[in-house]
N, C-alpha and C positions, 0 to 999 in steps of 0.2 A: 215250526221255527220259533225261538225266544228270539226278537225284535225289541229292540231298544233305541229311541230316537232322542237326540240331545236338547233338539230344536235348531241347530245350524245345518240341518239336511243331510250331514255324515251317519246316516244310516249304515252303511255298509260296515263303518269301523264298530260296531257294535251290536254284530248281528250273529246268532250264533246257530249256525244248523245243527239240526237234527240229527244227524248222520254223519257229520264232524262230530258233533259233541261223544256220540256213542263210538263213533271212532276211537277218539282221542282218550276217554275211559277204558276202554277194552286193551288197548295197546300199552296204559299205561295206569297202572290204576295211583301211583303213587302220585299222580295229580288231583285224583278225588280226597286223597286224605291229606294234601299238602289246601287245597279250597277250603276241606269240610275244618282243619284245625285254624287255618287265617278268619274264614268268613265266624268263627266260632268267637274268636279274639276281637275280631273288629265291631262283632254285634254286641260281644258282653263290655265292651272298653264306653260302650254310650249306654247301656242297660241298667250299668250298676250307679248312673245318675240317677235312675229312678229305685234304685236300691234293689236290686233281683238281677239277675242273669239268667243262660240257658245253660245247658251241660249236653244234650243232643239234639244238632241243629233242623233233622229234618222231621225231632218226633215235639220240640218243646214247642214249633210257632204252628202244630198240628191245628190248636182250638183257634189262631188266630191271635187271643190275645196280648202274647208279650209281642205278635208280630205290630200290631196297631201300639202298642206301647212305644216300640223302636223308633218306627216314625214318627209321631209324638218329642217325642227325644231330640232326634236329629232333626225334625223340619222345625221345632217350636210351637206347631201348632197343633189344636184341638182337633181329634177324630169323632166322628159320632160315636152316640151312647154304644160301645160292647154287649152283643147278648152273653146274658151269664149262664146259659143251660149248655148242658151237656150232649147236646143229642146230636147226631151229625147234622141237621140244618141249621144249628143254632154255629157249629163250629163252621160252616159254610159262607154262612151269610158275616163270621166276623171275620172268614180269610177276603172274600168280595170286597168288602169295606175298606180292606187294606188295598188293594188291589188298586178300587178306585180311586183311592188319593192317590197311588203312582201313579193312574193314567191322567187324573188332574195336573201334576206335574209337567205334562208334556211328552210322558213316557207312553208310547205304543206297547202292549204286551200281546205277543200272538204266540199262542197253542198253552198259556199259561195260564188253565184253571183252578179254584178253589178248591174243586175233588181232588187234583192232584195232591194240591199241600196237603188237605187232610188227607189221603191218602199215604204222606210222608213219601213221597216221591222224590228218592233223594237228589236226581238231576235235576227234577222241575226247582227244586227247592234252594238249590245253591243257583242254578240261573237268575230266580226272582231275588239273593240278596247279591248277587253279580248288579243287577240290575241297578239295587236301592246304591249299591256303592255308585258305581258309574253317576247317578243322577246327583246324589248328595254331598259327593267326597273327591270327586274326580270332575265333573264338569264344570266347577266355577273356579277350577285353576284358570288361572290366564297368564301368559308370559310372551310378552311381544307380537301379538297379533295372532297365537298359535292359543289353544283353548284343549281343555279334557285331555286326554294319553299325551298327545305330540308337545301340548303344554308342561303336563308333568315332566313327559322326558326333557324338551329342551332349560327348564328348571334343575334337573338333576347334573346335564350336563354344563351347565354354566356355573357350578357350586364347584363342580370337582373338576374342572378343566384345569387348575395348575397342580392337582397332585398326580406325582409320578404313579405308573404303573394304574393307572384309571382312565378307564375308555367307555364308557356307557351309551351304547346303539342301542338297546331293547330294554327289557323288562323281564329277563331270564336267564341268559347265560353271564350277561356284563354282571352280575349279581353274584356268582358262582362262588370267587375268592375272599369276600367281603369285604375288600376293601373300599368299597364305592359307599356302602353302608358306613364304615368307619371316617370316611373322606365328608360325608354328607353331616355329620355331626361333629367335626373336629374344625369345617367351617364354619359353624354358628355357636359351636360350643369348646373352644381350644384346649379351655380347663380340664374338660372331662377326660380326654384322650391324646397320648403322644403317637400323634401318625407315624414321624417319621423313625420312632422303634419298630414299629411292625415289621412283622416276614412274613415270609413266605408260607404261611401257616391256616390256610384258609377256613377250618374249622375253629384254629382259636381265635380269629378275626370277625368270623361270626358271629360268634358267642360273645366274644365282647362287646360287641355293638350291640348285639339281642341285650345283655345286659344291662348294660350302661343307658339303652334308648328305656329298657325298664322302670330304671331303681330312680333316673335323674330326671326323664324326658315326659314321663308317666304316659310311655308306652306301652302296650301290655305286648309280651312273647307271643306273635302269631304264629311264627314257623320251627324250629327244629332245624339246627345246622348240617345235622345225616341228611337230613330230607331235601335238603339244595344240594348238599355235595353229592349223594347217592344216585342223582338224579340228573341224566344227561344233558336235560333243558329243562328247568323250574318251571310251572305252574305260571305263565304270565299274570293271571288273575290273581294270583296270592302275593308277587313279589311287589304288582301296581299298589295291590289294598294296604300292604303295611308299608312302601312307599309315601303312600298319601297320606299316611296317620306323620310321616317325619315333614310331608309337606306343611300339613296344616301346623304340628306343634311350631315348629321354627318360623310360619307366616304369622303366627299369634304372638311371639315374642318381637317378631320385627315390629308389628303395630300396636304394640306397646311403648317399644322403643322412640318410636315416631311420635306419637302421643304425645309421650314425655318430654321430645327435643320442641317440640309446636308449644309444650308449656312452659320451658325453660326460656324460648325463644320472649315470648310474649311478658312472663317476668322480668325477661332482660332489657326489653325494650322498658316499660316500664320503671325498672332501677336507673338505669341509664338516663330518663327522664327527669327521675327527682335528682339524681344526683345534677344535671343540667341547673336545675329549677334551685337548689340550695347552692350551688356554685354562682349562680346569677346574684342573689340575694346578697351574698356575700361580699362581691365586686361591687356591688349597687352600696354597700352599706360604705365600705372602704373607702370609694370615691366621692362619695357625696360627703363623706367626714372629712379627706382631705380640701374641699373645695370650702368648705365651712372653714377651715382653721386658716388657707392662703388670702382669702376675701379680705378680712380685718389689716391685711402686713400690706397689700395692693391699695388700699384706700388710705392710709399715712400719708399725708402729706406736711410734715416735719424736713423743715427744710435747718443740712448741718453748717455751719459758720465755715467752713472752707473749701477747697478742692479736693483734697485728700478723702475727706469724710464723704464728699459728695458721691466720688468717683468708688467708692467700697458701695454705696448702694449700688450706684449700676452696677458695680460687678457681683455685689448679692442679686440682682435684677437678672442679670446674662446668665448665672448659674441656675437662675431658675429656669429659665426660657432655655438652655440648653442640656438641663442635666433633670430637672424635677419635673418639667411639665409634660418632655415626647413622651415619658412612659404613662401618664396617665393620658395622654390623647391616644395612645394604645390600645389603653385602658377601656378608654370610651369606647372607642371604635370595634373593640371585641366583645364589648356588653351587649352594643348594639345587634354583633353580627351573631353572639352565641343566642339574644332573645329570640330572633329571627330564626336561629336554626333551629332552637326549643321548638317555636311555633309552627313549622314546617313538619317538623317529627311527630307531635300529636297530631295534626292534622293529621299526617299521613297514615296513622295507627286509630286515628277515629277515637281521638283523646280530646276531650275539652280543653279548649285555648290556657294558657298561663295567666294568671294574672297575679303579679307581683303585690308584693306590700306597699300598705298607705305611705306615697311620698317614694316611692325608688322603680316608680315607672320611667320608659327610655323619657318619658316628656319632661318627667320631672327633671332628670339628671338632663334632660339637655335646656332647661330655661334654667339650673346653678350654671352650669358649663356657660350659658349665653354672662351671668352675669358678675362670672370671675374673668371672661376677654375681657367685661367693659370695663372694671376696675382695671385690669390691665392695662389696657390703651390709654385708659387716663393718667398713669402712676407712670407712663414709658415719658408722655409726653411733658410731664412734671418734672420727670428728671431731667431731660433735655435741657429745656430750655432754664432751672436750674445750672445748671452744669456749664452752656451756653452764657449765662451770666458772670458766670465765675472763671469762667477760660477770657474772656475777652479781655478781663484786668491783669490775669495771669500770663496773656497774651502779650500786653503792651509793655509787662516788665521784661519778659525773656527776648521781647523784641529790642529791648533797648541795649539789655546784657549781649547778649548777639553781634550788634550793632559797635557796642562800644570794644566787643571782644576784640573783632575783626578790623575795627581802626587801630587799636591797641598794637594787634600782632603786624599790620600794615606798618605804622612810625616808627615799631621798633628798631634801632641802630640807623635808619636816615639823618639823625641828628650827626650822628660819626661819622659818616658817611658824607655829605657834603661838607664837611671842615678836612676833608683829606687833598693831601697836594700831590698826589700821583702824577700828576703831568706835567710835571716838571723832569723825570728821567723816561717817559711814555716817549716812542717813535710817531711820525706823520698820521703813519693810521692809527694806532693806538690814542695821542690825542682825539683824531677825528671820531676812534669809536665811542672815546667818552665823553664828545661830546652831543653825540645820536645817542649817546645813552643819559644826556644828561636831559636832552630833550623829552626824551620819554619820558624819564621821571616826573620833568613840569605836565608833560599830558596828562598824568597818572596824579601828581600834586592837584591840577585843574577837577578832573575826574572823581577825587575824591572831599570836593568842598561841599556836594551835595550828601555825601552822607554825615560830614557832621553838623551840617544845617538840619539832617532830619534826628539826629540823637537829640540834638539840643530840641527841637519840637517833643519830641518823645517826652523827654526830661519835665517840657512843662507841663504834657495832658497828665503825666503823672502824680506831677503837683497839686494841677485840678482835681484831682480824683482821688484825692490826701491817699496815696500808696504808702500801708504800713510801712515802709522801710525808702519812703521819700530821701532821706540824711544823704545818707550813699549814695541815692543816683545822682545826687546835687554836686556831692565833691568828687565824682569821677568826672561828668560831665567838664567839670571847670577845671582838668585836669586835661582833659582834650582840648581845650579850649587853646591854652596858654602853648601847647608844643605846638600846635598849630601854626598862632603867628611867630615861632620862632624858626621852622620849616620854609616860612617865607622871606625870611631875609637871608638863611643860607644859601638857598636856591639861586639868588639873584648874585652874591659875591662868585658862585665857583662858576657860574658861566660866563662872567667877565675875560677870570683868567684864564678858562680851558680856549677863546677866541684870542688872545694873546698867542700864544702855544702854539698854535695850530698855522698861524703866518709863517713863525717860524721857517717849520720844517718845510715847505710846499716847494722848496725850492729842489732841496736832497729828492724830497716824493718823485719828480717830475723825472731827475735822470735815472732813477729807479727803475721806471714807468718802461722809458728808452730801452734800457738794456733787458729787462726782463720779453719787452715785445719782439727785439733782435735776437734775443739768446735762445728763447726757446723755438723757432723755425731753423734755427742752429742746427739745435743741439736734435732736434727730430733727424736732419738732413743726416747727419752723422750716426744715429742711429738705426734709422732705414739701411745706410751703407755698410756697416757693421754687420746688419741682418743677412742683407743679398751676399755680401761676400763670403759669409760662413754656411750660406742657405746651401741644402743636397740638393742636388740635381741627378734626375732620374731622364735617361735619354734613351730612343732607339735607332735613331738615324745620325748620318754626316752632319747630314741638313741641320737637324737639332742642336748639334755640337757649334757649329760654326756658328748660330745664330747665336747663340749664350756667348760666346768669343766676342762675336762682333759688338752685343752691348757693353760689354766689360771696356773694349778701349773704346766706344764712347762716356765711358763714367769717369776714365782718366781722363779726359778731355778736360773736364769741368771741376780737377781740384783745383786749381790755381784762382780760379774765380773765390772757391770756396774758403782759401788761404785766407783771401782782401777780406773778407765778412769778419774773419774771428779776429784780426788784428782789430778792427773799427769797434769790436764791441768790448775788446780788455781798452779801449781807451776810454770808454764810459766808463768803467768801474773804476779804473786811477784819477777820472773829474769827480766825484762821490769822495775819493779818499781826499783831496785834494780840499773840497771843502770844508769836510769834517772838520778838519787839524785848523784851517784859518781863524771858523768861527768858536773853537772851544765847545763843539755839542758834546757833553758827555752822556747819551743814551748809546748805547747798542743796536750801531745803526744795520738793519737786518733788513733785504730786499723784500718788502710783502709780497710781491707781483711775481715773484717767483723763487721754486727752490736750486735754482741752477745756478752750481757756483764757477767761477773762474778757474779751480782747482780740475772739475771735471772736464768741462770744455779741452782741457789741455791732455787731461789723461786719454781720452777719445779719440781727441783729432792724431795723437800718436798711433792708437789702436788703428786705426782707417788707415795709415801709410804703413804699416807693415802689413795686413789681411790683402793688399792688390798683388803683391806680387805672387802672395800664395794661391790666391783666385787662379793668377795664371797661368801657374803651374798644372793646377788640377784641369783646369780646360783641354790642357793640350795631352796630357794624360788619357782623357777620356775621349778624346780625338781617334789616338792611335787605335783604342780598345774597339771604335765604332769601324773601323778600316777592317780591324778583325773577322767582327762578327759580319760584314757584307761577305766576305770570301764566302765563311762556312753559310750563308743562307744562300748563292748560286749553286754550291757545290752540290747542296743537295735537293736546290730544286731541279738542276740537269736529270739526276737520275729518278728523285721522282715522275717527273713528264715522262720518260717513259714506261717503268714501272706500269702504273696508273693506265693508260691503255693498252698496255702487254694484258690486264688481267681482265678486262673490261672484254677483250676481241678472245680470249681464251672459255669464258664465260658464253659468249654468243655463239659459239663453237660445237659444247658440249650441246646447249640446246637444241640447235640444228640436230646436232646427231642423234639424240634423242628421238627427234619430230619424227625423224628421217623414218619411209615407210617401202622405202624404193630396194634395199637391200635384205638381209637375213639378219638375226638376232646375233648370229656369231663375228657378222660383219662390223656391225655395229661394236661389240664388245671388244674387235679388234682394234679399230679406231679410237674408243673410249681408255684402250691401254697405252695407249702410243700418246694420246692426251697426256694421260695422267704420270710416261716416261717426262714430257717435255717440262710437266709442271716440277717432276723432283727436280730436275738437273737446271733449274731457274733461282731454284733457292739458294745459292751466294749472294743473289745479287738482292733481294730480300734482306738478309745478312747484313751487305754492306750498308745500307742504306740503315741501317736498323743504328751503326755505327754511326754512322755521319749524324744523326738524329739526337745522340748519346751528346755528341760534343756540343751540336747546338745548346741542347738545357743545360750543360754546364759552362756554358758561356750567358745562359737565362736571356735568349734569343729566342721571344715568342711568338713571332711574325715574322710570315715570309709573303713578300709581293711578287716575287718571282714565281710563283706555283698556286694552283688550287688545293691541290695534295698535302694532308697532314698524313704524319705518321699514322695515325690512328686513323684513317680513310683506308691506309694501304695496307693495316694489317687487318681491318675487316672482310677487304677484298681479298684478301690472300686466304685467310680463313675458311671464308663463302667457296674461293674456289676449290681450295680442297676437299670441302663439305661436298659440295655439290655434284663433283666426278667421282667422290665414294659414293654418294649417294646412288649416282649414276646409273654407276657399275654393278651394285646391289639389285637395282632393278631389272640391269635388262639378266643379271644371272638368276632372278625370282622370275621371271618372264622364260629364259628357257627350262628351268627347272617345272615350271608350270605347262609349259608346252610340250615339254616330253613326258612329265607324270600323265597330261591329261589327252597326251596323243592326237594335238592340235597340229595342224598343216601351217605352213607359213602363209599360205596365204590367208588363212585365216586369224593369226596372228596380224597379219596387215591390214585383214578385215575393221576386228576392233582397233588397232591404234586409229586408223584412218580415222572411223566415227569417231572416236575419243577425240582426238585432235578437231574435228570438227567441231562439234559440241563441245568444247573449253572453249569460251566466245571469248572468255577472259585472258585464257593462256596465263593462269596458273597453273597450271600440272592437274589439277583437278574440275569436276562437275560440280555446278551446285543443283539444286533440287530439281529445277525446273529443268536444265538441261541435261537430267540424268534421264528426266522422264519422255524428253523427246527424244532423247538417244533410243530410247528402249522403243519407242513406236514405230520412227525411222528405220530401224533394223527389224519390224516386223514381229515383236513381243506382242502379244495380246495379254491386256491387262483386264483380265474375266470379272476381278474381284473389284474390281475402280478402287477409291481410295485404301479398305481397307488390305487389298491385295499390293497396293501400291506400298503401303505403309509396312509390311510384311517385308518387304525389296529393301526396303531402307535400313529395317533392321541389320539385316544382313550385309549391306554393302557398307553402314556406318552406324556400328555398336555403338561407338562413342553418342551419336546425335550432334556431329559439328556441322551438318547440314551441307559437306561436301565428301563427294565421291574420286578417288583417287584412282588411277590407270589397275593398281594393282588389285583392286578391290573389286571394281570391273572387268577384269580379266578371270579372276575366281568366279564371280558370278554366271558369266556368261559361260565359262566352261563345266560348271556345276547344271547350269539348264542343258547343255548339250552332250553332256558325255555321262558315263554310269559311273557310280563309285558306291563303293560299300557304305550299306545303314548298319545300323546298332540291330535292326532286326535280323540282317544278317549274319552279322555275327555270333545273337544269340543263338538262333535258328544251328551254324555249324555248332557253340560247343554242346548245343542238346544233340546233336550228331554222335561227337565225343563221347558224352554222359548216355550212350543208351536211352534218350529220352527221359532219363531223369530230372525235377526241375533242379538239381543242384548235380556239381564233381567231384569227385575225388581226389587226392594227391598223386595216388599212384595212375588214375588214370592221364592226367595230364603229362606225369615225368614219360608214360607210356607215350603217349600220341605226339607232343609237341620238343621240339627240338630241347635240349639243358637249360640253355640262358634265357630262353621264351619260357620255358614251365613254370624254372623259379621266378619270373619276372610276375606271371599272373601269380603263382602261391602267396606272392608277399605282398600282392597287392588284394587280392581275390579275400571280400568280407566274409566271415564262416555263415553257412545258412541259419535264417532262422526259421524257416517252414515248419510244417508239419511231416512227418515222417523222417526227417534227416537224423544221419548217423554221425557218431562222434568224427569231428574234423573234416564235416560235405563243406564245401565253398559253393557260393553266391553267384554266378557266373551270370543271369542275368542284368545284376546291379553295375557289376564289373563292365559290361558290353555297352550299357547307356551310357556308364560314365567316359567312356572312352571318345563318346562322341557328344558331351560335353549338354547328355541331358539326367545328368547327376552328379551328387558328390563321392571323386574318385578317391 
C-alpha cells in the first residue's frame, strides 16, 4: 500500500491500494497517461524555478536528483548535501533522502522504496508525486472548516455556484464539458473570458481554458482535451493537480489584493488625518483673527450726542450677537469637537497625539473667546445704561407731547358745545338727558384738572433740564392753560339754564307717564285677544270642542269692562293736548314711555269686535265635525270586538287540531279543510271593516276608546291566520306523504306526535336541544357515540344550526332509523348490474335497460368517465349515484 497521512487522521481519503491501483491501470490505461502527462506539468511548472525540468517522469527523478531539487522548490527548504556518483547506491541513498523529508513532513509512506524509483517503477513513481501533490498543493487548502480534496471541492463549488449549466460533485466527470474550468476563471478573471458566449462545445471550452489558464494565468497545459473527453471518468488525480495549480494562482492574487486594500486602507486613515489636522489649523487661524479684529470695536466706549446715534450702536450691537457671533460659537464648538475627534482617531490608529501651532491650541482660542465675552458684557452694559440716560429725557418730552396731545383732542369743540341752546325746543327727557349729560361732562371736566396740573409739572422739569426745544413746550402749555379756564365758566351758564327747562316740562312728563302705563296692559290685552281668536285649534273629542266654546263666551263676558279702560286712557292723551296749546310749548311733544299711539289702540279695539263673531262661527263648525267623527269610531269598533276574537278562537282551533293525537292524519286534514272553508267565507266581513277603517283616516280619526283593536292588529291576525291553516295543512299532508312513503302505522305516527308534543315544554311547534335529546332517550335511542354521535343527529334533524328541532324533521329522522331506504351504494351497486360490471355505461345500454324519460334524464345528467380504460361517450354512473343522494356535485 502507498499511504499517505495529512496529519488530521483522514488516512483513509488518501490511501491507495495495491490492487485498486493495478486494477484501475489495467482496465484503464488512459489514466496512466492522463497522471504521467499532469504529474509531468505540475513537477516542471515549480522545476523550471530552478531552471531545468524533466521530459520522463519515471526515468528523470531515477538518480534522485531533480527529485530533492523539486522539494527544495516547493517546500523552501534546504535538503542534505546530493551524492553526485553514479552508481546505484549513490542514486539510492539521494532517492531515501528525498523520501525522508516527506516522511519529515508528517507523510507516512508504506511499500514506497528507493529501489523502486531507481528502478523507474512507474506506478511507485507517480504514487510518490501523487503523494508530494497531496502534501504540498492540496492540503493547506482550507475553506470553512473543510481542508485538502473536500476543501478544494467546496472552493470550487462556491466560485461556480451561480453559473448556469455547472454542477461540480467530484473531481472527474463534473470536469468533462469544461465549463466548470472556464466558470472557475471567468470568476476571478472576467476580462479574460465571455462565459456566457460559450456552447455546448466541450472540447472547444477546454481548450480555451487549457489556453487562456496558459498564456494569462502562467498555468502550464497538464491535460489534453481528447484525454477528458475520450475518457468516460477522468483521472481524479490529474483533474485535482491542475485544479489546485487554478487554486493556488487565484488565492495569490486574492492576497495580493488584500495587501493592497490593508495599505490603502492605512494611507487613508492617515490622509484623512492630515486633512483633519490642516482643516483644524485653518479654523484655529480664522477664528482667532476674527476675535483679534471684534475685541478693539467691544472696548469703545465713545459715547454719540443723541438717541438716534445711540440706538444704531445697539443695533450694530444686536447684529452682532445675533447674526456675526452664533456662527462663530459654532465655530468654536466644532474646533473643539473636530480636535477631539482628530485625537480619538490617532489614538485609535496608534498615531501620536496632534499638537497644534504656537498660540491656536483649544486653550488658547478658549482664554481670546474668554476675553471677547468680557469686553462684551462690558460694552452691553455701557450702552444700556447710555441709552437709559438718553430715553429718560426723551421720555419726559414724548410724555408731555402725549399728554398735551390727549387734552388737546379731549377740549376739542367743548368750547361749541357748551355755548349751544338745544334745550330750548328738547322734550322732558331730552332736557333731562342733557342734563345727565351735562353732569358727566362736569365729572369728566373734574376728572381731567389732574392731567393738566401734571403737563404743567412736565413743562417745568423740562425747563429744569434746559430741553432743547423747551420754546414750544412753554407756549403749548399756556395754551392749555387759558381754554381751561374758559371751559369753567361755560360749564356753569349751561347748567343753570338746562335746570330752567327741565321744570318746565315735568308736568306734560307726568301724564305721559299715566297713559303710557295704562295703554300698554291695554294694548297687550287686545293683542293676546286678537291672537286666541285667530289661534288653530286642533281637537278630538265633543268634550274638547265645548270646552273652547265655553271659554270663548266667557271672553265676551269681559269686553265691556274692556270698552271703560280705552275711553279713560284717550282722555289722557286730550289733557296732554290740552296743555300743550295753553302754555305755547313749541317742542314735538312725543310720548318717551311708549310707542303706542291713540291711532292704534282704535285700529285694534275694532279688529277684536269683528274676529268674536267669527270665533263662533268656527266653534260650532267643528262641533258638528266632532258628532261626526264619534259615529264612525263606534261603528267600527262594534265590528272590530268581534272580528278580533273570531280570529283569536279560530287560531286556538287549528292548534288543538294539530296536538290532536286521538284520531288519523286524514281525520285531522279533514277538519283542517273545513277550517280553512269557514276562514274563506268570513272574508267580507274583513272587507268591511277594512272600509269603515278607510273613512275613519279620511275623516283623520286617530283614536278609538271604544276598542282595543286597530286595523293593523286585525290584519295581522287575519294574515297569521291564513298563514298558519296553510301552513297546517302542508304539514299534516308531508306527515301522510311520509307515512305512506315510509310505511308507518298510525299508531306510530301517534307514537311520535305524542313525544313530540310532550317534549315541546314550550309549545312552540318545535324541540330545542336539550329536549330533542331527552326525546330520543325517552323513546329508547341509544346514543353509543355520546356527544359526538349526538352532534351527528343534529346535523341531520337541523342543517340550518338554529338549535331547534321541528315535528317534520323528527318524523324524517325517526323514520329513516326505522325503516330501509335506498343508499347511493345501492344504487351504484344496480347500474354496475346494468354496465356488466363495468366501472362506467353506455348510452345505448341505458336507452336498453331504463324506461325513455329515465334514460335521457340520466344521459344528460350522467358526467362522461374519466377512468382508465373507457371508450368514447362511457358515463360516470358512480359520480351520478352520490350525487343523487347529495354526497356530490350533481
Amino acid at each position: 500500500n502507498v499511504h499517505y497521512n495529512n496529519g488530521f487522521g483522514d488516512e483513509e481519503d488518501y490511501m491507495i491500494q495495491e490492487d485498486e491501483w493495478d486494477r484501475d491501470m489495467l482496465l484503464d490505461p488512459a489514466w496512466e497517461k492522463q497522471q504521467r502527462k499532469t504529474f509531468t506539468a505540475w513537477c516542471n511548472s515549480h522545476l523550471r524555478k530552478a531552471g531545468t525540468q524533466i521530459e520522463n517522469i519515471e526515468d528523470d527523478f531515477r538518480n534522485g536528483l531533480k527529485l530533492m531539487l523539486l522539494l527544495e522548490v516547493i517546500s523552501g527548504e534546504r535538503l542534505p548535501k546530493p551524492d553526485r556518483g553514479k552508481m546505484r547506491f549513490h542514486k539510492i541513498a539521494n532517492v531515501n533522502k528525498a523520501l525522508d523529508f516527506i516522511t519529515s513532513k508528517g507523510v507516512k509512506l508504506v511499500s514506497i522504496g528507493a529501489e523502486e524509483i531507481v528502478d523507474g517503477n512507474i506506478k511507485m513513481t507517480l504514487g510518490m508525486i501523487w503523494t508530494i501533490i497531496l502534501r504540498f498543493a492540496i492540503q493547506d487548502i482550507s475553506v470553512e472548516e473543510t481542508s485538502a480534496k473536500e476543501g478544494l471541492l467546496l472552493w470550487c463549488q462556491r466560485k461556480t455556484a451561480p453559473y448556469r449549466n455547472v454542477n461540480v460533485q467530484n473531481f472527474h466527470v463534473s470536469w468533462k464539458d469544461g465549463l466548470a474550468f472556464c466558470a472557475l476563471i471567468h470568476k476571478h478573471r472576467p476580462d479574460l473570458i465571455n462565459y456566457h458566449n460559450l456552447k455546448d462545445d466541450p472540447m472547444g471550452n477546454l481548450n480555451l481554458a487549457f489556453e487562456i489558464a496558459e498564456k494569462h494565468l502562467d498555468i502550464p497545459k497538464m491535460l489534453d482535451a481528447e484525454d477528458i473527453i475520450n475518457t468516460p471518468k477522468p483521472d481524479e488525480r490529474a483533474i485535482m493537480t491542475y485544479v489546485s495549480c487554478f487554486y493556488h494562482a487565484f488565492a495569490g492574487a486574492e492576497q495580493a489584493e488584500t495587501a493592497a486594500n490593508r495599505i490603502c486602507k492605512v494611507l487613508g486613515v492617515n490622509q484623512e488625518n492630515e486633512k483633519l489636522m490642516e482643516e483644524y489649523e485653518r479654523l484655529a487661524s480664522e477664528l482667532l483673527e476674527w476675535i483679534r479684529r471684534t475685541t478693539p470695536w467691544l472696548e469703545n466706549r465713545t459715547a454719540e450726542k443723541n438717541m438716534v446715534e445711540m440706538q444704531r450702536k445697539l443695533e450694530d450691537f444686536r447684529d452682532y450677537r445675533r447674526m456675526h457671533k452664533p456662527p462663530k460659537v459654532q465655530e468654536k464648538c466644532q474646533l473643539e469637537i473636530s480636535f477631539n475627534t482628530l485625537q480619538t482617531k490617532l489614538r485609535i490608529s496608534n498615531r501620536p497625539a496632534f499638537m497644534p501651532s504656537e498660540g491656536k491650541m483649544v486653550s488658547d482660542i478658549a482664554s481670546a473667546w474668554q476675553g471677547l465675552e468680557g469686553a462684551e458684557k462690558g460694552y452691553e452694559e455701557w450702552l444700556l445704561t447710555e441709552i437709559r440716560r438718553l430715553e429718560r429725557l426723551d421720555h419726559l418730552a414724548e410724555k408731555f407731547r402725549q399728554k398735551a396731545s390727549t387734552h388737546e383732542t379731549w377740549a376739542n369743540g367743548k368750547e361749541l358745545i357748551l355755548s349751544q341752546k338745544d334745550y330750548e325746543t328738547a322734550t322732558l327727557t331730552e332736557v333731562r338727558a342733557l342734563l345727565r349729560k351735562h353732569e358727566s361732562f362736569e365729572s369728566d371736566l373734574a376728572a381731567h384738572q389732574d392731567r393738566v396740573e401734571q403737563i404743567a409739572a412736565i413743562a417745568q422739569e423740562l425747563n429744569e433740564l434746559d430741553y432743547y426745544d423747551v420754546a414750544a413746550v412753554n407756549q403749548r402749555c399756556q395754551r392749555i392753560c387759558d381754554l381751561w379756564d374758559q371751559l369753567g365758566t361755560l360749564t356753569q351758564k349751561r347748567r343753570e339754564a338746562l335746570e330752567r327747562t327741565e321744570k318746565l316740562l315735568e308736568t306734560i312728563d307726568q301724564l305721559f307717564l299715566e297713559f303710557a302705563k295704562r295703554s300698554a296692559p291695554f294694548n297687550n290685552w287686545m293683542e293676546g285677544a286678537m291672537e286666541d281668536l285667530q289661534d288653530m285649534f286642533i281637537v278630538h273629542t265633543i268634550d274638547e270642542v265645548q270646552s273652547l266654546i265655553s271659554s270663548h263666551e266667557q271672553f265676551k263676558a269681559t269686553l265691556p269692562e274692556a270698552d271703560g279702560e280705552r275711553q279713560a286712557i284717550l282722555g289722557i292723551h286730550m289733557e296732554v293736548q290740552k296743555i300743550s296749546q295753553s302754555y305755547g310749548i313749541k317742542a314735538n311733544l312725543i310720548n318717551p314711555y311708549s310707542t303706542i299711539t291713540t291711532e292704534e289702540l282704535l285700529a285694534k279695539w275694532d279688529r277684536v269686535k269683528k274676529l268674536v263673531p267669527q270665533r263662533e262661527g268656527s266653534l260650532q263648525e267643528e262641533l258638528a265635525r266632532q258628532h261626526a267623527s264619534e259615529r264612525l269610531r263606534r261603528q267600527f269598533a262594534v265590528q272590530a270586538n268581534l272580528i278580533g276574537p273570531w280570529i283569536q278562537t279560530r287560531m286556538e282551533e287549528i292548534g288543538h287540531c294539530s296536538l290532536d293525537v286521538g284520531g288519523t292524519l286524514e281525520d285531522q286534514m279533514t277538519q283542517l279543510k273545513q277550517f280553512e272553508h269557514v276562514i274563506v267565507i268570513y272574508k267580507p266581513n274583513i272587507d268591511k271593516l277594512e272600509g269603515d277603517h278607510q273613512l275613519i283616516q279620511e275623516s283623520l280619526v286617530f283614536d278609538n276608546k271604544h276598542t282595543n283593536y286597530t286595523m293593523e292588529h286585525i290584519r295581522v291576525g287575519w294574515e297569521l291566520l291564513l298563514t298558519t291553516i296553510a301552513r297546517t295543512i302542508n304539514e299534516i299532508e308531508t306527515q301522510i306523504l311520509t307515512r305512506d312513503a315510509k310505511g308507518i302505522s298510525q299508531e306510530q305516527m301517534h307514537e311520535f306526535r305524542s313525544s313530540f308534543n310532550h317534549f315541546d315544554r314550550k309549545k312552540h311547534g318545535a324541540m330545542d336541544t336539550d329536549d330533542f335529546r331527552a326525546c330520543l332517550i325517552s323513546m329508547g335511542y341509544d346514543l353509543v357515540g355520546g356527544e359526538v354521535e349526538f352532534a351527528r343527529i343534529m346535523m341531520l334533524v337541523d342543517p340550518s344550526a338554529t338549535g331547534m328541532v321541528s315535528f317534520q324533521s323528527f318524523i324524517d329522522f325517526m323514520t329513516r332509523e326505522t325503516t330501509d331506504t335506498d343508499t347511493a351504494d345501492q344504487v351504484v351497486a344496480s347500474f354496475r348490474i346494468l354496465a356488466a360490471n363495468k366501472p362506467y355505461i353506455l348510452v345505448e345500454e341505458l336507452r336498453r335497460e331504463l324506461p325513455p324519460d329515465q334514460a335521457e334524464y340520466c344521459i344528460l345528467r350522467m358526467a362522461p368517465y374519466s377512468g382508465p380504460g373507457g371508450p368514447a361517450g362511457a358515463l360516470d354512473y358512480t359520480a351520478f349515484s352520490t350525487a343523487l343522494y347529495g354526497e356530490s356535485d350533481l
